[in-house]
C-alpha positions as CSV (number, residue, x, y, z in Angstrom):
1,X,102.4,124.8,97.7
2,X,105.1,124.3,94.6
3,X,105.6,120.4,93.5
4,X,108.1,119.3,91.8
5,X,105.8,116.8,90.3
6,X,103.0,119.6,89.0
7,X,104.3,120.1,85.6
8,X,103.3,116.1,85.3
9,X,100.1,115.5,87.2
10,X,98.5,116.1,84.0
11,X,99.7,113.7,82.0
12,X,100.0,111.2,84.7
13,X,96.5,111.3,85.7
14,X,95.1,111.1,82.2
15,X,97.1,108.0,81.7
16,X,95.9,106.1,84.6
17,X,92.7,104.3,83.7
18,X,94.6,102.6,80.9
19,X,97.8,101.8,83.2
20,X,94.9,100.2,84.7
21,X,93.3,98.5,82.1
22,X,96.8,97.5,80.1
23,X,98.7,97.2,83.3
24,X,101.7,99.3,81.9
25,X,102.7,102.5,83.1
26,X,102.8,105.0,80.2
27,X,106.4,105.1,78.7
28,X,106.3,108.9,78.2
29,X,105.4,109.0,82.3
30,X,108.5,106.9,83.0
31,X,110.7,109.1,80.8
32,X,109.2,112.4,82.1
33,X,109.6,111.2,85.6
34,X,113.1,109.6,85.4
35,X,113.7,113.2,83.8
36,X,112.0,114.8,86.5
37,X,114.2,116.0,89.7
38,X,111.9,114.4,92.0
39,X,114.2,111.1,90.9
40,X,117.1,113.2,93.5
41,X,114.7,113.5,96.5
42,X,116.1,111.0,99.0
43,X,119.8,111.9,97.7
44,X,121.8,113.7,100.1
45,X,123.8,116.6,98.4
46,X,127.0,115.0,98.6
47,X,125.8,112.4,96.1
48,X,124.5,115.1,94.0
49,X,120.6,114.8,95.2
50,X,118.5,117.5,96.7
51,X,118.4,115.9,100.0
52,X,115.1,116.9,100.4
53,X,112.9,116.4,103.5
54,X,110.8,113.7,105.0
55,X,107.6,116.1,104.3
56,X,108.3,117.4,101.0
57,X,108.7,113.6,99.7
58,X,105.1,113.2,101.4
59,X,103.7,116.2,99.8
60,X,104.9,115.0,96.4
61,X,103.5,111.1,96.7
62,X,100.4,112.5,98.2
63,X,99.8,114.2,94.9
64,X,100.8,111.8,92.6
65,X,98.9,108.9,94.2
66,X,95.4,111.2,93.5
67,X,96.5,111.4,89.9
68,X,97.5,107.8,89.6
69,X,98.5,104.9,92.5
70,X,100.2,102.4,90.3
71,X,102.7,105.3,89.2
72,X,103.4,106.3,92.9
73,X,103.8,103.4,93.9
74,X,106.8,103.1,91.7
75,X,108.0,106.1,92.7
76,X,108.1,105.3,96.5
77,X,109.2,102.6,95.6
78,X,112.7,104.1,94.1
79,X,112.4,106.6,96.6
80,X,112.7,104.9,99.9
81,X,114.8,102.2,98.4
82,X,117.2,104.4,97.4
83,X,117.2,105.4,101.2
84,X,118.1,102.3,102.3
85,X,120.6,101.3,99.3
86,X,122.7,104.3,100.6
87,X,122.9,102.8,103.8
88,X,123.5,99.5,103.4
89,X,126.5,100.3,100.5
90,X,128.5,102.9,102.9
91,X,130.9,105.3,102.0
92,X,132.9,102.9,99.6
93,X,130.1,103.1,97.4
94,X,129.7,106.6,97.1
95,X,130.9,107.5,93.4
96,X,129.0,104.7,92.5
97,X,125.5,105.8,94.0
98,X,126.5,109.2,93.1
99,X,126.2,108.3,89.5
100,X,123.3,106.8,89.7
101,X,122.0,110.0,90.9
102,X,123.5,112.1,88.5
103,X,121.7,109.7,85.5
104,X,118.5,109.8,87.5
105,X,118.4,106.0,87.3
106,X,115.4,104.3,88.7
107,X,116.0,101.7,91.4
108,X,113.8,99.0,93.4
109,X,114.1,96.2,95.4
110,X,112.0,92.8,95.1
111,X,112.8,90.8,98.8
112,X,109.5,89.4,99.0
113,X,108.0,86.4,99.9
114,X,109.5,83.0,98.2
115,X,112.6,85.3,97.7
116,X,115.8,83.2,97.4
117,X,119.1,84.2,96.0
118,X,122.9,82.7,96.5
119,X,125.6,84.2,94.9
120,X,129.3,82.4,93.7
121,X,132.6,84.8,93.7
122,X,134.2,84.0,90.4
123,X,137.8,85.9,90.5
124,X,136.5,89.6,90.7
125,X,133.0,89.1,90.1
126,X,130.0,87.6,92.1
127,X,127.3,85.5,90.0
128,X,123.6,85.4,91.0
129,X,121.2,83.5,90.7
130,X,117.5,83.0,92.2
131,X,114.2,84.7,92.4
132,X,113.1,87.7,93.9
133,X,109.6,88.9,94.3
134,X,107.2,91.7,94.7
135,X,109.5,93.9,92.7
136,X,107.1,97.2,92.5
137,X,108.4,98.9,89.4
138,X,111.0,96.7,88.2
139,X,109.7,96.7,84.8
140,X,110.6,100.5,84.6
141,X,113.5,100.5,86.7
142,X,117.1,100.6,85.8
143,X,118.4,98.7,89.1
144,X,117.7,96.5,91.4
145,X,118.8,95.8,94.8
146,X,119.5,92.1,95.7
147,X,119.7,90.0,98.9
148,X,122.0,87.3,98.9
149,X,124.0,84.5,100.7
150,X,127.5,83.5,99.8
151,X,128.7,80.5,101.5
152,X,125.4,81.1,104.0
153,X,126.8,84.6,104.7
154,X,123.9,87.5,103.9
155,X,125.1,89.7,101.7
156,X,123.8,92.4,99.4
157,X,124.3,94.4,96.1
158,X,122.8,96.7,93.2
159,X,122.2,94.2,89.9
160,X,121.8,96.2,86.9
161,X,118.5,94.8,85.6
162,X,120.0,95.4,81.7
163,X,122.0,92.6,81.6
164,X,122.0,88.8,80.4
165,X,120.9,86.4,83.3
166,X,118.1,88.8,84.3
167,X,114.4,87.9,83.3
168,X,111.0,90.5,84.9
169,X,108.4,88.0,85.6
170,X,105.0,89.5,84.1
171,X,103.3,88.2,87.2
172,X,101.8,90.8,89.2
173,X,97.7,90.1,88.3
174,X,96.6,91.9,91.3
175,X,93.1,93.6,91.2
176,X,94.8,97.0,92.9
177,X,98.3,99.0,91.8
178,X,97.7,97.0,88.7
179,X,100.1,98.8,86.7
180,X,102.9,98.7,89.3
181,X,105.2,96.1,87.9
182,X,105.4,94.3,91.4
183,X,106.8,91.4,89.3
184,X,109.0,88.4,90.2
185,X,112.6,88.7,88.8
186,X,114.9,85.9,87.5
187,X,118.3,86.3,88.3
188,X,120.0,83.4,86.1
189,X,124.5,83.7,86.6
190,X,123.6,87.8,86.2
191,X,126.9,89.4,87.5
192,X,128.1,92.2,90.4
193,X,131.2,93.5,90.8
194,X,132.8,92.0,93.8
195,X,134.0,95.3,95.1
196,X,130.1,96.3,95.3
197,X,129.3,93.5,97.4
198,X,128.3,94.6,101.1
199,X,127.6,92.6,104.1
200,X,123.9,92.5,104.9
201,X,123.7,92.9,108.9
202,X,120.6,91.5,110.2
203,X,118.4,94.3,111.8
204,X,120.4,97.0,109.8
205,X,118.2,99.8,111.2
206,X,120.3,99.2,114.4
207,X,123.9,99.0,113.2
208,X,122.5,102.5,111.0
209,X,122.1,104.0,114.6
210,X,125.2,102.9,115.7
211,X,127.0,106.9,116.2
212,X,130.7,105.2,115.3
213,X,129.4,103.7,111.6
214,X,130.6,105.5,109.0
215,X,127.6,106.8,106.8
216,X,127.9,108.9,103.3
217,X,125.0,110.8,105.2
218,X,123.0,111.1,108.5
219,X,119.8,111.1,107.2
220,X,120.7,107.7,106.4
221,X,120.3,106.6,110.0
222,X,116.3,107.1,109.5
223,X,115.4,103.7,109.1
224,X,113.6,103.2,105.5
225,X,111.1,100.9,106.3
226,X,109.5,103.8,108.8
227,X,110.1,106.5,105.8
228,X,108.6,104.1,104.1
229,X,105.3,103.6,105.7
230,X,104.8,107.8,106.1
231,X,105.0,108.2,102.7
232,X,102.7,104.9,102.1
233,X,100.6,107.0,104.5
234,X,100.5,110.0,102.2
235,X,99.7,108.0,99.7
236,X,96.5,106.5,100.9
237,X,95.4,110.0,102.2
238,X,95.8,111.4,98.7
239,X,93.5,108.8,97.0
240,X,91.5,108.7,100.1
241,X,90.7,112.4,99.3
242,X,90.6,112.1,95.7
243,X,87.7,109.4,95.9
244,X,86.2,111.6,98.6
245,X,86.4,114.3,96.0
246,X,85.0,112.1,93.3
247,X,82.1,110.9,95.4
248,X,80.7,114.5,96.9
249,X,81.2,116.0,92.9
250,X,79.7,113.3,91.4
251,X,76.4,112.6,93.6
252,X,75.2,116.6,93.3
253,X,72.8,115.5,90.4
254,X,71.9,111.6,91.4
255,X,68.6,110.5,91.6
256,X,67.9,107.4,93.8
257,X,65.2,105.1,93.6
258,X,61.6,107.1,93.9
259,X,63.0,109.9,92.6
260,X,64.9,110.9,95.6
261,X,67.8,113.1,95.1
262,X,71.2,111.4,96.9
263,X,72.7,114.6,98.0
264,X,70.0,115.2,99.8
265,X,69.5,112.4,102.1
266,X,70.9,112.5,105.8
267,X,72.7,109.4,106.2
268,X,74.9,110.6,103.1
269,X,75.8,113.9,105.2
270,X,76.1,111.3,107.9
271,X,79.1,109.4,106.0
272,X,80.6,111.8,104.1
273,X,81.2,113.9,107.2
274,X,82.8,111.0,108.7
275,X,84.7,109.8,105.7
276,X,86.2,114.0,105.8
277,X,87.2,113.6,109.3
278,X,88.5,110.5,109.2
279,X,90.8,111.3,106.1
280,X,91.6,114.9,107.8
281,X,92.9,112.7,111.0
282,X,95.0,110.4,109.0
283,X,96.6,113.1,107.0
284,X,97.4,115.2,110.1
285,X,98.7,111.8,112.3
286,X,101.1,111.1,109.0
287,X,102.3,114.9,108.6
288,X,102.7,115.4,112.4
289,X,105.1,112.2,112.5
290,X,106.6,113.5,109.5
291,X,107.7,116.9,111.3
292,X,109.2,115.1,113.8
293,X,111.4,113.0,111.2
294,X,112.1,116.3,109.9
295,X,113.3,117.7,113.4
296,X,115.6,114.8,113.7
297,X,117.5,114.8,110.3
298,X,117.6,119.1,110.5
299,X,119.5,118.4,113.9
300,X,121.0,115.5,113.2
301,X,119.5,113.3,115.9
302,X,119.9,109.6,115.8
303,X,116.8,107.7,116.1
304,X,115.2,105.8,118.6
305,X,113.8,102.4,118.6
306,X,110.6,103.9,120.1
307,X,110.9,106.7,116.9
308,X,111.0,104.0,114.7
309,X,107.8,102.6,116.2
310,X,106.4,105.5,116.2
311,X,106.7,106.1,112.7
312,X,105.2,103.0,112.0
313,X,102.4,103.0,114.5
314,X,101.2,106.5,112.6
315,X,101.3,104.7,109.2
316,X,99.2,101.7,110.9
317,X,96.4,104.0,112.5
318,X,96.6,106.1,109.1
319,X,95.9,103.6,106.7
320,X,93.4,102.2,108.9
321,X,91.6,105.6,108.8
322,X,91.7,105.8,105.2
323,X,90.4,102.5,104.7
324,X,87.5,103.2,107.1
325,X,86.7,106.6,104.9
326,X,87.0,104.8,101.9
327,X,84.2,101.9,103.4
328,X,82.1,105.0,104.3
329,X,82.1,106.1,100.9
330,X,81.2,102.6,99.1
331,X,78.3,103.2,101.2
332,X,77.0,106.7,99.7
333,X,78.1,105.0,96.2
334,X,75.9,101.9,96.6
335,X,76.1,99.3,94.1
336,X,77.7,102.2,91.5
337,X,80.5,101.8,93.7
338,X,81.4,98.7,91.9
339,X,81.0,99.0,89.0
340,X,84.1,99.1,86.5
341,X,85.1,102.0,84.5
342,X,84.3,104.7,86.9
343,X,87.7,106.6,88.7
344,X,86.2,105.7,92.4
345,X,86.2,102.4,91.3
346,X,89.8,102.1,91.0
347,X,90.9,104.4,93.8
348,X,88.7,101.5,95.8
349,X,91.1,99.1,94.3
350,X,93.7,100.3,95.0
351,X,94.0,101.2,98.3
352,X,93.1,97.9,99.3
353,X,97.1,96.8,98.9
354,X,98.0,99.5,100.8
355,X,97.4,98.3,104.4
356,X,98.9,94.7,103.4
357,X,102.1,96.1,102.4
358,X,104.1,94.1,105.0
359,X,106.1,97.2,106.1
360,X,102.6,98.9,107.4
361,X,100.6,95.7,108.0
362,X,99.0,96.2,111.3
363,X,99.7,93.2,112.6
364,X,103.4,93.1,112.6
365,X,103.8,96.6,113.7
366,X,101.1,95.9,116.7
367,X,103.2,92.7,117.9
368,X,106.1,95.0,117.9
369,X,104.9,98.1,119.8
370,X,103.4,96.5,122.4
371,X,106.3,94.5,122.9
372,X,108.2,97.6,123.1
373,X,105.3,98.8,125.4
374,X,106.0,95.8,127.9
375,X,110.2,96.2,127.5
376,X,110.3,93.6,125.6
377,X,113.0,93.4,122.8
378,X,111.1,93.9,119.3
379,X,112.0,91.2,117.2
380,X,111.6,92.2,113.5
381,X,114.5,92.3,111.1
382,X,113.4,95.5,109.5
């Protein structure tokens, strides 16, 4: 299979375990990858972007995430945001977005938790200010995507994070993705265009489906939070298989206690056959959801609220199956397992964030499901 990505694996991966350690990206990564076409994935072609697929976006992550987490998380990050950006700024906004494209400029989008921003229209211009947090690669990226009320109204915009009245928390001192920038960001009077400025409907993955709203694109309809989750699903099966990889290569010589060899002892055939079929089910439950994604946007099908939990539900079972595989193989590691410095180590770490990433947790997409399951109207916002 050809990646976009290959040419930089390389250098990504030999940069990781000091991302890690100085909890920076390298800037020669975020230069090669804001170089890099990969930036134009999620870009329809009317914008200028290679509108590629669902899977090949998957593919891509999957890889990177082996190489290095921190750096693909960013990169989903932009990726899927971008997704949603397009739909939420419409038509009206298309030179504007397409420019972004052509300058393969790097966007995010910190809404987390504490989140608060109002904005105040000041003749042709609307002025921010506010927090937003968990804003995975913000440090790196060029633009950020902003939630806001005006006169209690939701609204919503692109900031560019290169101005005056915008500060990047260093605040993300996570143990996993520690070099993914998920910082807090300041916004103090930081200024939009008023013409940029788009209403912010409340369950937007709804209005999207909606077959009389004007979109610059149909794949746009996909609701990003479920493209999301797939790709956060890819993810986690690529450094699933890249500990798994690291385990079985690095045991073949071990000696245990009594002079035992390791790779000779049942219960480690026992768990590593169990970790490979558990990280062989997630990958297949994630690409197989994936197809069916890809089915949609080929034909251009509008989504479903049950596709949409769909989606979601294969992310949930996924990550779940990668963090039982990764479990499985703490237990052929032992006590080594633990300790710093080696790459299982970190691959441990991070895919510990990737199940709690509130677009995947299991939890909220349970609650949701089986109230779909019971006819029930699901109730979250995105």
């Amino acid at each position: 299979m050809s990646l976009s990505i290959a040419p930089l694996l390389e250098s990504i991966a030999s940069q990781a375990e000091e991302a890690d350690q100085s909890r920076r990206v390298s800037p020669d990564v975020i230069a090669a990858l804001k170089q890099s076409d990969i930036m134009r994935f999620t870009a329809s072609k009317n914008l200028g972007g290679l509108n590629k697929s669902a899977t090949s976006v998957a593919f891509e992550l999957e890889a990177l995430a082996a190489g290095c987490a921190s750096t693909a998380w960013c990169l989903w990050n932009h990726l899927c945001t971008f997704h949603l950006f397009c739909g939420l700024l419409g038509p009206t906004n298309r030179q504007f977005l397409a420019n972004l494209t052509r300058k393969h400029e790097w966007v995010c989008f910190p809404a987390g938790a504490t989140s608060g921003v109002r904005g105040v229209i000041k003749d042709d211009i609307v002025s921010i200010t506010g927090q937003a947090s968990f804003g995975s690669g913000a440090r790196y990226a060029d633009w950020a995507g902003v939630a806001f009320v005006i006169d209690d109204k939701p609204q919503f915009s692109l900031v560019n994070l290169h101005q005056n009245g915008v500060l990047i928390q260093d605040d993300w001192h996570s143990m996993s993705l520690r070099a993914s920038a998920t910082d807090t960001v300041a916004y103090e009077s930081a200024s939009i265009p008023l013409e940029r400025v788009v209403d912010f409907p409340f369950m937007y993955r709804v209005a999207f489906r909606e077959p009389g709203r004007d979109m610059i694109d149909n794949r746009y309809r996909e609701d990003w939070v479920a493209l999301s989750d797939l790709w956060l699903g890819a993810m986690a099966v690529g450094i699933t298989q890249a500990a798994l990889d690291e385990v079985t290569n690095g045991i073949q010589g071990r000696i245990a206690i009594m002079g035992v060899k390791v790779a000779e002892r049942p219960t480690v055939h026992v768990n590593l056959g169990q970790a490979n079929g558990l990280v062989q089910a997630a990958r297949d439950h994630i690409y197989s959801r994936l197809t069916e994604t890809d089915h949609r946007l080929v034909n251009n099908q509008i989504p479903t609220e049950s596709d949409y939990l769909s989606q979601l539900s294969a992310a949930m079972i996924s990550l779940q199956l990668c963090s039982d595989a990764m479990q499985l193989l703490l237990r052929v590691m032992g006590g080594n397992g633990l300790r710093q410095g080696p790459k299982f180590e970190r691959y441990f770490r991070d895919l510990q964030a990737m199940p709690l990433h509130i677009n995947a947790h299991r939890d909220r997409v349970s609650e949701q499901s089986g109230r779909h399951l019971l006819g029930l109207d699901t109730e979250n916002p995105f």
